[in-house]
N, CA and C atoms as an extended XYZ file, in Angstrom:
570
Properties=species:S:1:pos:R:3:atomname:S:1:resname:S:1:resid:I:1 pbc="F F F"
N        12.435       20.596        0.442 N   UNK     1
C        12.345       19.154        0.269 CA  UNK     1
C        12.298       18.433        1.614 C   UNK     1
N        13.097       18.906        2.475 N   UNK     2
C        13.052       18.692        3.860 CA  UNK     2
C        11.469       18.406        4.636 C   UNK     2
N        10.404       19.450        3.793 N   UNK     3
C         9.390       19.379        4.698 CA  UNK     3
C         8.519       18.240        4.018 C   UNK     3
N         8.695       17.685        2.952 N   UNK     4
C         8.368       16.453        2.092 CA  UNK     4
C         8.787       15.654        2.653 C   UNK     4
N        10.106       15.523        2.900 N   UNK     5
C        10.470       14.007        4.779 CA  UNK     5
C         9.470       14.197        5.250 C   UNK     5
N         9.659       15.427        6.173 N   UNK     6
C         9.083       15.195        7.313 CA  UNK     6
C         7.435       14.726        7.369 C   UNK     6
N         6.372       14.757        5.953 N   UNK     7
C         5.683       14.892        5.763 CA  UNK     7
C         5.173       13.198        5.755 C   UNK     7
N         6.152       12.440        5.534 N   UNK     8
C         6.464       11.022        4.550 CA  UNK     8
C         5.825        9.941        5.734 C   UNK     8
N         6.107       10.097        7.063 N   UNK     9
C         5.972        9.386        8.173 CA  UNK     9
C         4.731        9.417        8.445 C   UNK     9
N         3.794       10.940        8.531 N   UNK    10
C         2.634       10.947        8.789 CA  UNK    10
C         2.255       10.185        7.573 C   UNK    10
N         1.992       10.831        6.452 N   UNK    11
C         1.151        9.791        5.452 CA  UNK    11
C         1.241        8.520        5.319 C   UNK    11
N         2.666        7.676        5.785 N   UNK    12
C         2.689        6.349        5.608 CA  UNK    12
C         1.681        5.734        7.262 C   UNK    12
N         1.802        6.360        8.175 N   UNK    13
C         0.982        6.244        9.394 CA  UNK    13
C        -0.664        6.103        8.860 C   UNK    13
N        -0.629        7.202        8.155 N   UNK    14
C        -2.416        7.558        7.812 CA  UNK    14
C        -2.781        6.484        6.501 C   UNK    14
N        -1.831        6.190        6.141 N   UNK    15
C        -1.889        4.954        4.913 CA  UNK    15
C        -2.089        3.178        6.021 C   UNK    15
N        -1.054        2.882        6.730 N   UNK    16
C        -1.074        2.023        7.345 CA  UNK    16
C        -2.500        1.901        8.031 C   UNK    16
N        -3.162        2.849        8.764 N   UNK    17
C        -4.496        3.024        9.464 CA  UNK    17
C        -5.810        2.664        8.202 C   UNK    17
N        -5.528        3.237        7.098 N   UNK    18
C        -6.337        3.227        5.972 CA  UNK    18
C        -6.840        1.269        6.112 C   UNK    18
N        -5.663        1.257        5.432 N   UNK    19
C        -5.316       -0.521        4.925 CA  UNK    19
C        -5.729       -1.117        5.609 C   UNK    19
N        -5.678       -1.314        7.007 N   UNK    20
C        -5.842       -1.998        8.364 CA  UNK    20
C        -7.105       -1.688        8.208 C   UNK    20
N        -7.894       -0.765        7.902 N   UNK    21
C        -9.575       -0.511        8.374 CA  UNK    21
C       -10.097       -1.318        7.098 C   UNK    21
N        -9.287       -0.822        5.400 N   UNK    22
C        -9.688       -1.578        4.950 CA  UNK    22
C        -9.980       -3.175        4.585 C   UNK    22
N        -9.069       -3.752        5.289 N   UNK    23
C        -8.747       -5.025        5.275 CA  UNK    23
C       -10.025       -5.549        6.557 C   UNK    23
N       -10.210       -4.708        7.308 N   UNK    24
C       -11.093       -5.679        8.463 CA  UNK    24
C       -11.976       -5.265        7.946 C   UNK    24
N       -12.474       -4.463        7.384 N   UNK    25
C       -13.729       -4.593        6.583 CA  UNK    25
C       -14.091       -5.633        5.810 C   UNK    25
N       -13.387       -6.103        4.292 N   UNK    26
C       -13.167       -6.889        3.626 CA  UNK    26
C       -13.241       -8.186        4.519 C   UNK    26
N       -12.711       -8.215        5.506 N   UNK    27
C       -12.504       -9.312        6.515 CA  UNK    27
C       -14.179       -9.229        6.946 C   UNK    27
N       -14.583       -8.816        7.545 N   UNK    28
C       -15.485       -8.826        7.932 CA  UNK    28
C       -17.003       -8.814        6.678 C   UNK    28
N       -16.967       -8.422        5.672 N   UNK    29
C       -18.183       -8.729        4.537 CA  UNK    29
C       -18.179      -10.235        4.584 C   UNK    29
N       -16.891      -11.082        4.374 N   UNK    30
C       -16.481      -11.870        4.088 CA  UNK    30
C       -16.448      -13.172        4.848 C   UNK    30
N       -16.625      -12.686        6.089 N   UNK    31
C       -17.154      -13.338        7.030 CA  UNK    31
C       -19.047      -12.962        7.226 C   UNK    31
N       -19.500      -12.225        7.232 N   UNK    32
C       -20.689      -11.961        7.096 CA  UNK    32
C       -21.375      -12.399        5.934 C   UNK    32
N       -21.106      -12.481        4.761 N   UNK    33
C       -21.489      -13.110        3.562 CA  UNK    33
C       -21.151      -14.556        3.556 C   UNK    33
N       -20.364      -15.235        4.030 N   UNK    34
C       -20.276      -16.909        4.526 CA  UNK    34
C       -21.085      -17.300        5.644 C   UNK    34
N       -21.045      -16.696        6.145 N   UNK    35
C       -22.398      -16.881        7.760 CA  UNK    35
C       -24.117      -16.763        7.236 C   UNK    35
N       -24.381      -15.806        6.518 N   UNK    36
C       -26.090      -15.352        6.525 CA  UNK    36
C       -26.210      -16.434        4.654 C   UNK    36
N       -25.097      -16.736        4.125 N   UNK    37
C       -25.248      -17.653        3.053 CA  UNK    37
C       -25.381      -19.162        3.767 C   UNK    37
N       -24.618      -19.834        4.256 N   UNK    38
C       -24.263      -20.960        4.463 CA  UNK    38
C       -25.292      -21.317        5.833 C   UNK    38
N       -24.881      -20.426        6.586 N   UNK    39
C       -25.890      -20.936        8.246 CA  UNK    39
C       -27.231      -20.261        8.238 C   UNK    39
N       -27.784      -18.794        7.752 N   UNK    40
C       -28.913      -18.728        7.675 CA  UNK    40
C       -29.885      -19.162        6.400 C   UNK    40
N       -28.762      -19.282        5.118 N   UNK    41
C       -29.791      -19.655        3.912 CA  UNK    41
C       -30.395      -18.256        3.740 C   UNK    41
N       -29.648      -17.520        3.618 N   UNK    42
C       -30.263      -16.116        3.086 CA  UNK    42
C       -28.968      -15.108        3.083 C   UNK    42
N       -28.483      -14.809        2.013 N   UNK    43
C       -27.249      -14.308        1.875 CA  UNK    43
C       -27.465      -12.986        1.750 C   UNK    43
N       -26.570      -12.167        2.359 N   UNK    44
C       -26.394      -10.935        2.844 CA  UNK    44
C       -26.458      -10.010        1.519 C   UNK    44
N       -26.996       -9.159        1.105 N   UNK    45
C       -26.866       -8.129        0.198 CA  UNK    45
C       -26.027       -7.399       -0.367 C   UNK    45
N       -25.564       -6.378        0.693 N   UNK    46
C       -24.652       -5.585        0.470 CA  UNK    46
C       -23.675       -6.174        0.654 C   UNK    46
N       -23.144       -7.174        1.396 N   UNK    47
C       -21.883       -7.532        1.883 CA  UNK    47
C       -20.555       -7.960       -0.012 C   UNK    47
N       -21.537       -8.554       -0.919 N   UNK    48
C       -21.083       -9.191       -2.166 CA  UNK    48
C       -20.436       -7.078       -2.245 C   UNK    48
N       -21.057       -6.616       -2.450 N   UNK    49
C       -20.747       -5.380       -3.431 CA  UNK    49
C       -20.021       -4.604       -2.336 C   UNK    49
N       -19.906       -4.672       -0.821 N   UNK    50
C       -18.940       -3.906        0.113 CA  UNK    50
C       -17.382       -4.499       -0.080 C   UNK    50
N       -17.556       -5.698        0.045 N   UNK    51
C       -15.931       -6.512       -0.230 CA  UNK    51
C       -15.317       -6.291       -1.422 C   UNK    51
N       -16.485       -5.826       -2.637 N   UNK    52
C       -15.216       -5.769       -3.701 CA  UNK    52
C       -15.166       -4.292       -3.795 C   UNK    52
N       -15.589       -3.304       -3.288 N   UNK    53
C       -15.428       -1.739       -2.905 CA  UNK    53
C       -14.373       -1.968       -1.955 C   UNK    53
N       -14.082       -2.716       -0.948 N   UNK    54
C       -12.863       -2.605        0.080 CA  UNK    54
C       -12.032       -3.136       -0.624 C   UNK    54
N       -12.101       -4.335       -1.435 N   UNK    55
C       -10.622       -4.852       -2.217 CA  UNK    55
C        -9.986       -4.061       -3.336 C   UNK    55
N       -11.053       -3.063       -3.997 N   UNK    56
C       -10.438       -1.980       -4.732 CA  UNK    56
C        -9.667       -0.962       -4.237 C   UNK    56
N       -10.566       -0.545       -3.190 N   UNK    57
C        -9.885        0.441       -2.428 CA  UNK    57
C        -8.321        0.129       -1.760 C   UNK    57
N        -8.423       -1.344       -1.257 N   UNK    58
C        -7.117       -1.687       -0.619 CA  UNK    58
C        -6.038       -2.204       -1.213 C   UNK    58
N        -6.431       -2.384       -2.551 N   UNK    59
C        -5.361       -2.762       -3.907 CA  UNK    59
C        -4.749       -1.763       -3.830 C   UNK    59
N        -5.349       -0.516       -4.163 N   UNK    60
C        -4.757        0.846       -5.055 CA  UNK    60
C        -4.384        1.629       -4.048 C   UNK    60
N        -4.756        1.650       -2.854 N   UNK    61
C        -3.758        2.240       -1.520 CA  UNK    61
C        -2.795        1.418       -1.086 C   UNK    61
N        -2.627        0.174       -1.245 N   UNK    62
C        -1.527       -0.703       -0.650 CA  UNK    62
C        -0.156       -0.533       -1.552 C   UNK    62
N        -1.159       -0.770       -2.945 N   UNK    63
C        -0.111       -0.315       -3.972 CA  UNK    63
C         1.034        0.688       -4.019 C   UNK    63
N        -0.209        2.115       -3.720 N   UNK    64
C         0.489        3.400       -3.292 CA  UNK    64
C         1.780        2.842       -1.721 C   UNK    64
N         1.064        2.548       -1.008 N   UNK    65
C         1.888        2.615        0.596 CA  UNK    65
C         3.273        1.429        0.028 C   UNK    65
N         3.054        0.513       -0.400 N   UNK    66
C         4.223       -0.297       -0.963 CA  UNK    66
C         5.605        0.463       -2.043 C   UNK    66
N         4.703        1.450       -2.722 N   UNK    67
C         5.886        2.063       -3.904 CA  UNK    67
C         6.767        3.174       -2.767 C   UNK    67
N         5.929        3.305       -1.822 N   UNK    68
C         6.508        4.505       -0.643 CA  UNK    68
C         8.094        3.654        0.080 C   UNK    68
N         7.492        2.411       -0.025 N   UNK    69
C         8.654        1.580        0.955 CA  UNK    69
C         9.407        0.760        0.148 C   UNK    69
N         9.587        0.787       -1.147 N   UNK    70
C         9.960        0.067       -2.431 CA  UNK    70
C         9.842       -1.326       -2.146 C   UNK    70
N         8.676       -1.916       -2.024 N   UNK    71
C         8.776       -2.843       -1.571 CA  UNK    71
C         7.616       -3.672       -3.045 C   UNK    71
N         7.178       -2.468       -4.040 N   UNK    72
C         6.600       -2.809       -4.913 CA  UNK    72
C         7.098       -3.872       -5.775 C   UNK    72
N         5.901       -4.482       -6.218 N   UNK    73
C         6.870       -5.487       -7.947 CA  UNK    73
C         7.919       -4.873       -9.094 C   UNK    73
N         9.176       -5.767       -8.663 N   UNK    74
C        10.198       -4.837       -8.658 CA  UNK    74
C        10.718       -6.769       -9.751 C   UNK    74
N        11.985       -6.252      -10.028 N   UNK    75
C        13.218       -6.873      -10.634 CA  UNK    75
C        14.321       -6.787       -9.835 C   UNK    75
N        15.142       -7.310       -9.271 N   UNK    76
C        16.022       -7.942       -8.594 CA  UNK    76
C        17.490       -8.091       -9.230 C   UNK    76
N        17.585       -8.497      -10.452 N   UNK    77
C        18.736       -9.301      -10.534 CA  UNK    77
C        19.708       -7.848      -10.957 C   UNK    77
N        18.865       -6.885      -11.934 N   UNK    78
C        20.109       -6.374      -12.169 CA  UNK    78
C        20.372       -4.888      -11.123 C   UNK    78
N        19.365       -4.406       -9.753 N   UNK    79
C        19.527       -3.340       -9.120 CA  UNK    79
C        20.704       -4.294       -7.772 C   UNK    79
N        21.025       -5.298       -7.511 N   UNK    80
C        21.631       -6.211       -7.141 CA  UNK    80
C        23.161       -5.534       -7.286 C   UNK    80
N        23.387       -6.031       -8.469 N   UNK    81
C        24.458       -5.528       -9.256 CA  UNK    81
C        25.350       -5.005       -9.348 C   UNK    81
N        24.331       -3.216       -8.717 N   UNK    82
C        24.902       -2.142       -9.002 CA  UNK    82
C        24.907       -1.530       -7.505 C   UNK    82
N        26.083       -0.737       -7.502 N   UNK    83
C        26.166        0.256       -6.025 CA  UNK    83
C        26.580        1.552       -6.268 C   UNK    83
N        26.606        2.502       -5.141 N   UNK    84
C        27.168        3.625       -5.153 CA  UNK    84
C        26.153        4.703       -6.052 C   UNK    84
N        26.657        5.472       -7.120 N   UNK    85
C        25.715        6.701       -7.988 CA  UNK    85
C        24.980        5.725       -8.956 C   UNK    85
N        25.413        4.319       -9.270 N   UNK    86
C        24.873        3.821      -10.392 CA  UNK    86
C        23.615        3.658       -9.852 C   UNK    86
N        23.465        2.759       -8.695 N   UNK    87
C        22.483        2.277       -7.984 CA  UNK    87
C        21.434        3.785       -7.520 C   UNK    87
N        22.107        4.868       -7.210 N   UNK    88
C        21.202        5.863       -7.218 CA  UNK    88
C        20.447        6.522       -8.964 C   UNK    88
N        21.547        6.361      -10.017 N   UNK    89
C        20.701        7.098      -10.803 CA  UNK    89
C        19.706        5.501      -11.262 C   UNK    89
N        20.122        4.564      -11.084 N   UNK    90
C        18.822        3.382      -11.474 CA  UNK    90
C        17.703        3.568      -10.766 C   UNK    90
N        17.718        4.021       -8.859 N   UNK    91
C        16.860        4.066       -8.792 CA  UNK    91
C        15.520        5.410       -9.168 C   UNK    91
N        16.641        6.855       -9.264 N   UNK    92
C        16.016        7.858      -10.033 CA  UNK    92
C        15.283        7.381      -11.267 C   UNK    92
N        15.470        6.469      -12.340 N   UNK    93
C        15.622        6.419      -13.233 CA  UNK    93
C        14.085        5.688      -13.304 C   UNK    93
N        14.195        4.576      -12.480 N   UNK    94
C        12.495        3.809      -12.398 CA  UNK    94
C        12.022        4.729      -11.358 C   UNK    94
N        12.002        5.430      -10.701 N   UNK    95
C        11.170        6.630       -9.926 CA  UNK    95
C        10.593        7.278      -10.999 C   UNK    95
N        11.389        7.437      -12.005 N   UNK    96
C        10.857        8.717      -13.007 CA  UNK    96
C        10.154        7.950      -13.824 C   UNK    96
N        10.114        7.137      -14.594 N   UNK    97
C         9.274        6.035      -15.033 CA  UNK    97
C         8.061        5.681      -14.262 C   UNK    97
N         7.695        5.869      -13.221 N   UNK    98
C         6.784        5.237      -12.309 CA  UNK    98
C         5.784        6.522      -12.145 C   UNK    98
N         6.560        7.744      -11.573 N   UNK    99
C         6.204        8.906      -11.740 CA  UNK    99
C         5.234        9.552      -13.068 C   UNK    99
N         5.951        9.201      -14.049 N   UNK   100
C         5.116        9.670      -15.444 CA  UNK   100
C         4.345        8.576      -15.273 C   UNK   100
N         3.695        7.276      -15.284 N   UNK   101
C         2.528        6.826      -15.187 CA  UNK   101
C         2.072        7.405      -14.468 C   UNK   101
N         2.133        7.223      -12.743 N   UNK   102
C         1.074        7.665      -12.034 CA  UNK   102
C         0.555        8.937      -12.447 C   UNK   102
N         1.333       10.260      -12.798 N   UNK   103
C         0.424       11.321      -13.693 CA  UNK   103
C        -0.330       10.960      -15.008 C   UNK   103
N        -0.038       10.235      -15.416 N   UNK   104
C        -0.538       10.360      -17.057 CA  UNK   104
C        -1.757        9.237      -16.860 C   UNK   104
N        -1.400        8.304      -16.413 N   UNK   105
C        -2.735        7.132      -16.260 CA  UNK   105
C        -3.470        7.527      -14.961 C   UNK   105
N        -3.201        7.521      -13.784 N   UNK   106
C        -3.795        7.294      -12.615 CA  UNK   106
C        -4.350        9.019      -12.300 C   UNK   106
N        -3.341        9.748      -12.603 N   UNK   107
C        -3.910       10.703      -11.800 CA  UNK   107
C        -4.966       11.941      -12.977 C   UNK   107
N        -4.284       11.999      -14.094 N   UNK   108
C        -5.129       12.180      -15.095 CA  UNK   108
C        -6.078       11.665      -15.928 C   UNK   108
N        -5.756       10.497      -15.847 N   UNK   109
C        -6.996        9.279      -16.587 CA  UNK   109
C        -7.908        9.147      -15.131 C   UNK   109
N        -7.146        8.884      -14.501 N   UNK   110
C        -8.300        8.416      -13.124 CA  UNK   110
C        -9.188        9.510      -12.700 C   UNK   110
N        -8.572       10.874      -13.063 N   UNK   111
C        -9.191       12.344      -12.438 CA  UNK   111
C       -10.252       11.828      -13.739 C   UNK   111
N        -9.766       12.071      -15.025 N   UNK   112
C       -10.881       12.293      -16.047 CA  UNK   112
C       -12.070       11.008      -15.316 C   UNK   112
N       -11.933        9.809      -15.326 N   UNK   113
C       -12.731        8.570      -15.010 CA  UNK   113
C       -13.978        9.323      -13.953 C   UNK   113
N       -12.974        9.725      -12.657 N   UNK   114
C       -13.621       10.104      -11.552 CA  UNK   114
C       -14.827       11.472      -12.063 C   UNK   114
N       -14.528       12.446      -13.084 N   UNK   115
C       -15.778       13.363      -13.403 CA  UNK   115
C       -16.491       13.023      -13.893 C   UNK   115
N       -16.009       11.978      -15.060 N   UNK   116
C       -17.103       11.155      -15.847 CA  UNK   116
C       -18.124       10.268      -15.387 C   UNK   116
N       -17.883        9.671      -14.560 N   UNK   117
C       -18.372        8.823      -13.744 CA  UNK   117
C       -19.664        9.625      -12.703 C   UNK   117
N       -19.362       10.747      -12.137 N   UNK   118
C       -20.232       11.467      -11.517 CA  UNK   118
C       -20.854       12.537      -12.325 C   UNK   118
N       -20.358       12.959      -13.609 N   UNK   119
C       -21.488       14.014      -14.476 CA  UNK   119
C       -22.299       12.830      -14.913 C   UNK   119
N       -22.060       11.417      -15.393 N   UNK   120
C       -23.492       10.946      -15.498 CA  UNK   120
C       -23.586        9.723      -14.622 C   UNK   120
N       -24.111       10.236      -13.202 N   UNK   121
C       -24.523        9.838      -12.324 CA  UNK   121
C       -24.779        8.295      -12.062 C   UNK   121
N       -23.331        7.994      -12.381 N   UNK   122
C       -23.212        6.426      -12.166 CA  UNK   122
C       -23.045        5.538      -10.727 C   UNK   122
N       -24.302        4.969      -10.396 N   UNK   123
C       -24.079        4.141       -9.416 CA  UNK   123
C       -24.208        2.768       -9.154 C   UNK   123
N       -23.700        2.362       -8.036 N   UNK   124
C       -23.281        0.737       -7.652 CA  UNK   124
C       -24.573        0.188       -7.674 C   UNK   124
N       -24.808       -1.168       -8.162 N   UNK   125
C       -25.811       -1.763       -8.144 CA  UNK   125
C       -26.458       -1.712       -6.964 C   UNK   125
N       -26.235       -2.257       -5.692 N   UNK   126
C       -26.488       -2.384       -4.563 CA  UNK   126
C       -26.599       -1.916       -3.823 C   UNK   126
N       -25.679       -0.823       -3.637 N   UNK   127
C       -25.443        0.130       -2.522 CA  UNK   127
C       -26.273        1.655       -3.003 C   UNK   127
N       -26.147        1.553       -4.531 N   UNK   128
C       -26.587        2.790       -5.031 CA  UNK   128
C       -25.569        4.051       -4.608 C   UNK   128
N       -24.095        3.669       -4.309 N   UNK   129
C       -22.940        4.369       -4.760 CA  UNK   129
C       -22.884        5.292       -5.732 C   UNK   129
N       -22.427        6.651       -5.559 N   UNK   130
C       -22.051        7.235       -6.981 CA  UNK   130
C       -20.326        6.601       -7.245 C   UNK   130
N       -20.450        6.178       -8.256 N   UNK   131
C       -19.347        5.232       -8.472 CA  UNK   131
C       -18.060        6.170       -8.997 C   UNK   131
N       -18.025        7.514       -9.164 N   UNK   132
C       -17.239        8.582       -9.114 CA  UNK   132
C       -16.169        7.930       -7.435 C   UNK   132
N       -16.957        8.229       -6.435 N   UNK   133
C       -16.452        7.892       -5.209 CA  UNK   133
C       -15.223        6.201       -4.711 C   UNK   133
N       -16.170        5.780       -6.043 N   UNK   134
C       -15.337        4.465       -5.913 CA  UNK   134
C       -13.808        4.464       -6.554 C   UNK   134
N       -14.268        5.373       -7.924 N   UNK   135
C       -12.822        5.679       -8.777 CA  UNK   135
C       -12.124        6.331       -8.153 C   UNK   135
N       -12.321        7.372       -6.871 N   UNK   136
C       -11.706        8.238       -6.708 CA  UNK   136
C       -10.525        7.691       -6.203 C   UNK   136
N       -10.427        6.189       -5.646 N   UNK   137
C        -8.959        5.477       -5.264 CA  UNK   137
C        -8.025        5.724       -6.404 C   UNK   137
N        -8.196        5.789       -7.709 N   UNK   138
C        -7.394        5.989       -8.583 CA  UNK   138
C        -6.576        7.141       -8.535 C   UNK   138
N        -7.290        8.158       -8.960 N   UNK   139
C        -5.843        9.501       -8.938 CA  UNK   139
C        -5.366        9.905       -7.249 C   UNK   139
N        -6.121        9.387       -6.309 N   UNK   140
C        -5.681        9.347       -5.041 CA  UNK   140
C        -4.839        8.381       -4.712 C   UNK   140
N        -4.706        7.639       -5.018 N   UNK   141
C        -3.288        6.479       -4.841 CA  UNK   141
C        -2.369        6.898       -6.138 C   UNK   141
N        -2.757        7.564       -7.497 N   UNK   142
C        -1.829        8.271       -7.926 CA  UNK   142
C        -1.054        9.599       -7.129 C   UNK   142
N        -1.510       10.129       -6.540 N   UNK   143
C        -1.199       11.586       -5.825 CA  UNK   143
C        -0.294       10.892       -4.778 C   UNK   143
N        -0.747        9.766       -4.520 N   UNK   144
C         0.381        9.410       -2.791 CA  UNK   144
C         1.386        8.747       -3.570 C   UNK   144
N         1.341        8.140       -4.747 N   UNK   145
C         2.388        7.665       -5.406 CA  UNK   145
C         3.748        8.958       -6.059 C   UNK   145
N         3.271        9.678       -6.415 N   UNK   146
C         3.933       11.050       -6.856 CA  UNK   146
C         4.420       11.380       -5.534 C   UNK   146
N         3.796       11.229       -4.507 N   UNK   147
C         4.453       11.889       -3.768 CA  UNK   147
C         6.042       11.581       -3.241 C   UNK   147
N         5.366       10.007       -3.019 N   UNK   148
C         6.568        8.989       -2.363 CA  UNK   148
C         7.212        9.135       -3.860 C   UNK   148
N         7.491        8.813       -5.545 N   UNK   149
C         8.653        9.295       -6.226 CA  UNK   149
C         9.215       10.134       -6.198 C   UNK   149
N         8.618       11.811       -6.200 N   UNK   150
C         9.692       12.770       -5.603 CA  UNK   150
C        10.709       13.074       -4.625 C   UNK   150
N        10.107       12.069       -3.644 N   UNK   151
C        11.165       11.697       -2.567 CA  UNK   151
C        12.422       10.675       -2.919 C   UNK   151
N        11.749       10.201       -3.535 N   UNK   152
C        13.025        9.039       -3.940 CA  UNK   152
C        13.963        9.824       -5.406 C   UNK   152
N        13.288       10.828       -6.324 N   UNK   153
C        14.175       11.200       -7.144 CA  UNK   153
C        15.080       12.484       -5.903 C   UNK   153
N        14.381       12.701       -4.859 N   UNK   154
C        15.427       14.028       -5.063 CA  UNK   154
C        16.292       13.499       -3.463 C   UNK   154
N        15.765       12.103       -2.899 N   UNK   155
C        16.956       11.701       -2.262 CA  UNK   155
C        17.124       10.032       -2.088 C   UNK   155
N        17.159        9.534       -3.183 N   UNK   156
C        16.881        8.041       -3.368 CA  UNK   156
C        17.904        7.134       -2.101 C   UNK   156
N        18.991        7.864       -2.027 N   UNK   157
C        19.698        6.945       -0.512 CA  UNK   157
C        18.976        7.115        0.709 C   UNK   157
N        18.059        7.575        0.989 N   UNK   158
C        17.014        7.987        2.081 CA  UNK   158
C        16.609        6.193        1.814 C   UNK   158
N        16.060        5.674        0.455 N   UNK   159
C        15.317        4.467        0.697 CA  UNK   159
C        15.835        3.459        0.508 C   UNK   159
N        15.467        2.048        0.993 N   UNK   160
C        16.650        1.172        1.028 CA  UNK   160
C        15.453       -0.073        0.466 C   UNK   160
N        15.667       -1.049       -0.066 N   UNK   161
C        14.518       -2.380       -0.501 CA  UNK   161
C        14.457       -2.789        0.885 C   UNK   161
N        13.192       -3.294        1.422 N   UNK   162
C        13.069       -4.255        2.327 CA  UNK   162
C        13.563       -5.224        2.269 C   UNK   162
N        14.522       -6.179        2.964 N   UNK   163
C        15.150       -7.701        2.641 CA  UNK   163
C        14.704       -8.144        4.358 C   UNK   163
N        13.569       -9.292        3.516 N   UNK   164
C        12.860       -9.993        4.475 CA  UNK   164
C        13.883      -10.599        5.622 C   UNK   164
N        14.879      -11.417        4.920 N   UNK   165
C        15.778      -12.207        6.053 CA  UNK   165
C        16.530      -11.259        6.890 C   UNK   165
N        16.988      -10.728        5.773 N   UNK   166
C        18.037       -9.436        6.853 CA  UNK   166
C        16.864       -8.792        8.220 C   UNK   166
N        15.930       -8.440        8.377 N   UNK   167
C        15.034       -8.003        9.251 CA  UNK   167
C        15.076       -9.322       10.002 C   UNK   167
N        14.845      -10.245        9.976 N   UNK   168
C        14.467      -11.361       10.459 CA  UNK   168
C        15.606      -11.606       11.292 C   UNK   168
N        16.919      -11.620       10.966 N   UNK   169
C        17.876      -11.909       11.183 CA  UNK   169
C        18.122      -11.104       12.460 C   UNK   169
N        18.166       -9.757       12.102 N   UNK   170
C        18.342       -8.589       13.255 CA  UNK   170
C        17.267       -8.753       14.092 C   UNK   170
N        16.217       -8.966       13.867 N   UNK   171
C        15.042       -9.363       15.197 CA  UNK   171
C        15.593      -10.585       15.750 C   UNK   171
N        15.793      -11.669       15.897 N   UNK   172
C        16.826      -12.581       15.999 CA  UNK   172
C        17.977      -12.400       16.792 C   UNK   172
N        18.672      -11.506       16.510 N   UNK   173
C        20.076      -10.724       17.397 CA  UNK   173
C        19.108      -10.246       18.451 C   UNK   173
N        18.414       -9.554       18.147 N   UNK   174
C        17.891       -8.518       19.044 CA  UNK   174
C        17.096       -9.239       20.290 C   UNK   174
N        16.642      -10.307       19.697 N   UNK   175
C        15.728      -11.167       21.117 CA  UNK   175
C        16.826      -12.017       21.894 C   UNK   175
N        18.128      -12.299       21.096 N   UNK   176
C        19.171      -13.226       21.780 CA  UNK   176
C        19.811      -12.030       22.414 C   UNK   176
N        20.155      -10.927       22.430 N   UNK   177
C        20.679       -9.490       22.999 CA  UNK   177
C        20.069       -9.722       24.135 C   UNK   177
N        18.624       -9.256       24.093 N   UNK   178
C        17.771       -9.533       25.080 CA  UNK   178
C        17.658      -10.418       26.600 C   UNK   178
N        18.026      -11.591       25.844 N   UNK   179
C        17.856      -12.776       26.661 CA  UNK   179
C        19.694      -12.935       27.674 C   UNK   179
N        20.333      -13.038       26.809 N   UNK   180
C        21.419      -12.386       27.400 CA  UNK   180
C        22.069      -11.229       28.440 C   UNK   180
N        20.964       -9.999       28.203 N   UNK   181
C        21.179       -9.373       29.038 CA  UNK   181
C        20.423       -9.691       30.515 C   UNK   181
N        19.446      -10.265       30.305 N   UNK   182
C        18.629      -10.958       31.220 CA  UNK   182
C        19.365      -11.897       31.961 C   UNK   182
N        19.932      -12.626       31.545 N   UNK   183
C        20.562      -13.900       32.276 CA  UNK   183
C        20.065      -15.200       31.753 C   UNK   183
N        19.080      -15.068       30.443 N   UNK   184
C        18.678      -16.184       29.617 CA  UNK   184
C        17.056      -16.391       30.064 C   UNK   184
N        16.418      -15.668       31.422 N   UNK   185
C        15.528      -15.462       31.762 CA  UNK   185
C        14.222      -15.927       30.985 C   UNK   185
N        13.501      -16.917       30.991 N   UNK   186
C        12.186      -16.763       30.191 CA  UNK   186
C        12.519      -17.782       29.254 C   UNK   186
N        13.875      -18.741       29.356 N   UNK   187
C        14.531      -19.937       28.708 CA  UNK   187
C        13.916      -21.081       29.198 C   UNK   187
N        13.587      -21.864       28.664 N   UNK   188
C        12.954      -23.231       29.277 CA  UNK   188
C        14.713      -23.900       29.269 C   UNK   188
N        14.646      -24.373       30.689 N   UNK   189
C        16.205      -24.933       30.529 CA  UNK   189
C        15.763      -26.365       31.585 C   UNK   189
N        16.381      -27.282       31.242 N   UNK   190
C        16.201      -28.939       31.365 CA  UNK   190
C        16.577      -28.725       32.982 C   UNK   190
């Protein structure tokens, strides 16, 4: 299980790199499809059918990279609540719940989608995509999702919820630490 840690850092690295490429893409159709529409009067082609191939793609991997950092659409009031084994078997408990979807819908429905889709040779209007390739975000953001639940059923105190302020707060300490050790250095002072 140990080598499933150690494994967890690279993929969230190779996930973070993903997102980021996909997003400046999307960024960029999006800007290219407002420019050759609006200022040349001749709107870009591919750009309509690349942006919503990058926003699929970056839904269903963000999705995945978010359930890794529990930072997914979640409920609040009653994991709050609870501490100590309770708070661990709750969070086993929606791991394992989350887990049986991503196999049963994403990674088996999405696997079936993804053959179906390429035995009859379905492609993107525009691009002329085999649209197999497009589904394939499905049981592949299922597979990174399974991955990150097994980690959390077999050591759920490893993960903690992100709490926006609390981070905020400690970056905060950490720049007044800073400045302090400095001598206040880099202070606009009257």
């Amino acid at each position: 299980m140990n080598a499933l840690f150690r494994l967890k850092r690279p993929v969230d690295r190779l996930l973070e790199i993903a997102l980021v490429v996909l997003f400046f893409s999307l960024f960029s159709c999006v800007i290219i499809q407002v420019f050759t529409r609006y200022a040349l009067n001749d709107p870009s082609i591919f750009t309509e059918e690349s942006s919503r191939l990058a926003i699929i793609w970056l839904s269903l991997l963000g999705t995945a990279y978010a359930c890794g950092r529990l930072e997914h659409m979640a409920y609040t009031m009653f994991p709050e609540k609870l501490d100590g084994e309770k708070l661990l078997a709750h969070m086993r408990s929606v791991a394992a719940i989350v887990l049986l979807f991503a196999v049963s819908v994403m990674c088996y429905g999405g696997g079936r989608l993804v053959l179906r889709s390429l035995q009859l040779d379905q492609r993107s209007a525009t691009l002329a995509l085999p649209m197999g390739y497009v589904y394939l975000c499905i049981p592949l953001s299922g597979l990174l999702i399974i991955f990150y639940q097994v980690l959390i059923l077999s050591k759920p105190q490893h993960f903690r919820v992100a709490d926006e302020v609390e981070q905020a707060l400690e970056h905060l300490a950490e720049e007044e630490r800073k400045l302090s050790a400095t001598g206040g250095e880099g202070e606009d002072r009257p």
